[in-house]
N, C-alpha and C positions, 0 to 999 in steps of 0.2 A: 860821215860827218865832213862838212866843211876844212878847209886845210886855212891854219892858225894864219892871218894877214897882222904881221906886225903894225902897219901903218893904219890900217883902219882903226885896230884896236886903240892904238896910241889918241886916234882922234874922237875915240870914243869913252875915252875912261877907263879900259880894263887890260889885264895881263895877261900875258900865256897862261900863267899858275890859275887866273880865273876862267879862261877859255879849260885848260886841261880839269877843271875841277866839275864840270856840269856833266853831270849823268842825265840823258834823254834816253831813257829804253823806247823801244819802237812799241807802238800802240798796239794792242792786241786787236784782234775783232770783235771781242765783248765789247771795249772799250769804244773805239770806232763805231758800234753799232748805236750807241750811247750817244755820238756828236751830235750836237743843235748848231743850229745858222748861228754867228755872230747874230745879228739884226732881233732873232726870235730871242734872247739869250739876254741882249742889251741893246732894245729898242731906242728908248732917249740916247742915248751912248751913239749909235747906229747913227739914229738921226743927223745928230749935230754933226758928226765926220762928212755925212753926203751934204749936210749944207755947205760944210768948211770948203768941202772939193767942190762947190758952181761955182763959186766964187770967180 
């Protein structure tokens, strides 16, 4: 895990108590085996970010 950056947090809305509360267990290989592309997953969605970035 990432090490707690007070100053980012502060500029992003959240606290240590919220940084130390998130459980991420690591993905299994059933689970991983499972992943789809962004894009495949949320094509429209997908879309409009690669237009947003030619810009």
């Amino acid at each position: 895990m990432k090490k707690f950056d007070p100053e980012h947090a502060a500029r992003h809305g959240y606290t240590r108590e919220d940084w130390e509360a998130v459980d991420s267990p690591k993905l299994t290989d059933e689970e991983l085996a499972q992943a789809r592309p962004f894009a495949e997953v949320f094509p429209t969605l997908a879309e409009k970010i690669r237009k947003a970035t030619q810009r």
